[in-house]
C-alpha positions, 0 to 999 in steps of 0.5 A: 122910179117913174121911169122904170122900164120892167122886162116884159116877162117881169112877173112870168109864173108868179102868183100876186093877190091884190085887194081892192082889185075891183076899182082904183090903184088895185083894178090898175094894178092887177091888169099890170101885173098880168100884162107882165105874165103874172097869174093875178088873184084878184079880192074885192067885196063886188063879184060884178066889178071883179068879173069884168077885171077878169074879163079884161085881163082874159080879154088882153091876153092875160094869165087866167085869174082867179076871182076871190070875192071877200068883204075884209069888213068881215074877216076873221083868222079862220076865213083868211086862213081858208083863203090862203088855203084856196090859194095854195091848192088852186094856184100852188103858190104865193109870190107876192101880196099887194093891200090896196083895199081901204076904207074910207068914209069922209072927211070929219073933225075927230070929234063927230067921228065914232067907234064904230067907224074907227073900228071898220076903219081899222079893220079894214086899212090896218088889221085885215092887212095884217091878218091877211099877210099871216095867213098867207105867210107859209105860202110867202115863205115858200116862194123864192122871191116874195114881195109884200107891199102895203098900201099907205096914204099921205096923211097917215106919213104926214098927219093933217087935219079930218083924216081921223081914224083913216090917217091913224090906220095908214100910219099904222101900216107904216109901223106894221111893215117895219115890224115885219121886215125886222122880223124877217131881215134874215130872210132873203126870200120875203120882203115889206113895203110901204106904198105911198101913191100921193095925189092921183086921179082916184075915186077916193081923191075925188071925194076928198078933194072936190076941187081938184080937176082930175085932169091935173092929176096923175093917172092910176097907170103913171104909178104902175112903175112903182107897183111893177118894181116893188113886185118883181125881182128888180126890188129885192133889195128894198126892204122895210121901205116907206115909198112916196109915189113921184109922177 
């Protein structure tokens, strides 16, 4: 799949909300998204950081954006269905969800780790994605090729060691994304994955391995394969797939 080689118009006239657009996976994502013609909504907490992303997608050439800046922290049903509802009236249509939010705080044996941060853990890297997706469903259903792509993490696949509440919630996302394609297996239209980025050079990574010289690793832009083909069309196939990132 590293050698996937989308058609330039891949994502022309379609609409991709991507979390975590501000930084990372996301930020790589959304200035990919729209290099091949989609019209990218961009979410994050940090309206500065989303901004200059906009910028830079208006900069290149871009699709014009739209900017929703929203803390999932703090997400209710109510919220997320005004945002859906934003997104049906200014852009007219949904064709495609990318979670690269989260939440992480560091690296702790289980038992210095407390409620409260499994409760933001949680909501954050696995109840936002969920209540997000309901909320924007309607839109997706409408679409006629929707693709929905979550965000998952090589410990939460594999558990190991200190990743705690971070781990428990991305191996939630795995368990989520089956439900969900099984509930939809009969419809053509919409489809749920898992993305498993593995090793890259992230500010997450960073913190979590501080040994690792970014350098070795791959960069956010060597994935973008991946992300590319579980957006657009050249995907419809896959559904209900668990995806390891192989640079």
């Amino acid at each position: 799949m590293k050698d996937y080689l989308p058609r330039p118009d891949l994502l022309e006239g379609r609409v991709i909300l991507v979390t975590g657009a501000s930084s990372g996976l996301g930020r790589a994502a959304s200035l990919a998204y729209a290099r091949y013609g989609a019209t990218v909504a961009l979410l994050a907490r940090d309206a500065t950081r989303l901004e200059a992303v906009y910028d830079e997608i208006v900069a290149a050439g871009g699709p014009e954006p739209a900017m929703f800046p929203y803390d999932l922290a703090a997400a209710d049903d109510r919220s997320l269905e005004t945002l859906a509802g934003t997104i049906a009236h200014h852009l007219k249509r949904l064709d495609g969800v990318l979670h690269s939010a989260h939440q992480f705080y560091n690296l702790t044996p289980l038992e210095l780790q407390t409620l409260d941060q499994w409760q933001t853990l949680m909501r954050v890297n696995l109840m936002a994605p969920f209540a997000l997706t309901r909320a924007c469903l309607q839109l997706l259903k409408q679409a006629p090729d929707a693709s929905v792509v979550f965000t998952g993490e090589t410990h939460g696949h594999q558990p190991a060691a200190y990743w705690g509440g971070y781990a428990v919630a991305k191996s939630g996302l795995e368990t989520l994304t089956r439900i969900w394609a099984d509930e939809f297996s009969s419809n053509e239209n919409l489809r749920f994955n898992t993305l498993i980025p593995g090793q890259v050079a992230t500010t997450l990574r960073s913190r979590t391995h501080p040994g690792l010289s970014p350098e070795s690793l791959p960069g956010t832009n060597d994935l973008m394969p991946w992300y590319l083909y579980l957006m657009g069309a050249d995907s419809h196939a896959v559904r209900g797939q668990i995806i390891e990132c192989q640079a």
